[in-house]
C-alpha positions as CSV (number, residue, x, y, z in Angstrom):
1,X,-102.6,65.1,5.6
2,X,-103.7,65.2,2.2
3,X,-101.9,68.1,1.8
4,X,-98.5,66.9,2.6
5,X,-98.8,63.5,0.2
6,X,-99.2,66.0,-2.5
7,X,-96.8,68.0,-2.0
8,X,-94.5,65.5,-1.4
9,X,-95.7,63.4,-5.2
10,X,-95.5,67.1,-6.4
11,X,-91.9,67.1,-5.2
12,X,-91.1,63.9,-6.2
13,X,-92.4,64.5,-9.7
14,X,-90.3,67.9,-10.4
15,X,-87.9,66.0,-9.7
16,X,-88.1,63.5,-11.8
17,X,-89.2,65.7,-14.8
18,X,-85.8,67.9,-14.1
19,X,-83.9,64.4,-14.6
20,X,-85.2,63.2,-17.6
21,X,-84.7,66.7,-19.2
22,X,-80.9,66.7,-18.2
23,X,-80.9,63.4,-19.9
24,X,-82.2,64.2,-23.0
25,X,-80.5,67.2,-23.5
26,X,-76.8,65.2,-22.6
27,X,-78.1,62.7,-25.6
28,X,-78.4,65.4,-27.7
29,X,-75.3,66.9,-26.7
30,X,-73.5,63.9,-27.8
31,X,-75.6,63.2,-30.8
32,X,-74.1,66.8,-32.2
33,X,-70.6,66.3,-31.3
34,X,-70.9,62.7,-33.2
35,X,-72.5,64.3,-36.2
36,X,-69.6,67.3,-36.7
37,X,-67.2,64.7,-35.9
38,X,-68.0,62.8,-39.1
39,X,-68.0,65.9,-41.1
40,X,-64.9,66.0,-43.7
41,X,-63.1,68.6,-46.1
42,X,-61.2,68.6,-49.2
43,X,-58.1,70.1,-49.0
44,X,-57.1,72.8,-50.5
45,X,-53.2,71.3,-52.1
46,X,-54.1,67.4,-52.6
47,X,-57.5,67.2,-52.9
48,X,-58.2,64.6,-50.2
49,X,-61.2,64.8,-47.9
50,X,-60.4,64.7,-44.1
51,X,-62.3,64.9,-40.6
52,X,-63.0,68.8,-40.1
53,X,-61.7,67.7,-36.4
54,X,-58.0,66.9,-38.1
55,X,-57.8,69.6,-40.6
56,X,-55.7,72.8,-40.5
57,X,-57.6,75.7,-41.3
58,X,-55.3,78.7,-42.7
59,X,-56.7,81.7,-44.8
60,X,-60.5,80.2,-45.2
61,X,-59.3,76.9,-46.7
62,X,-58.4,73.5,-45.1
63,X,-55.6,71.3,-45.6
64,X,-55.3,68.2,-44.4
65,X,-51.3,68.3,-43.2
66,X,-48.5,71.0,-42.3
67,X,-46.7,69.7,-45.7
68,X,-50.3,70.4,-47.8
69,X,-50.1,74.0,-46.1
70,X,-46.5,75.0,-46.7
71,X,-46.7,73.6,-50.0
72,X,-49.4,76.8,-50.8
73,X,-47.4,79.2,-49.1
């Protein structure tokens, strides 16, 4: 009897354990995405800073519009 009340707490616990760590690891998930959201570049042509998630990478350099870019090419 005792047997099957600990197994059944043990059960009950892995469980829980399994839970909390898919929890933390979604927080951390979207503490990263938050923290390279707010991450910004100069560009190359007018010398604004933008969001790295807008910016137009071309040739190792960001710009921050098409016009910024064609006006390097």
């Amino acid at each position: 009897m005792i047997l099957k009340v600990l197994l059944v707490v043990g059960i009950i616990a892995l469980v829980y354990f399994i839970y909390k760590k898919s929890q933390s690891s979604a927080k951390n998930l979207k503490k990263e995405a938050k923290d390279r959201a707010n991450d910004m570049v100069e560009c190359a042509t007018c010398g604004i800073y933008c969001e790295l998630d807008d910016a137009i990478l071309s040739a190792n350099r960001y710009y921050c519009s098409k016009e910024c870019l064609e006006k390097k090419r």
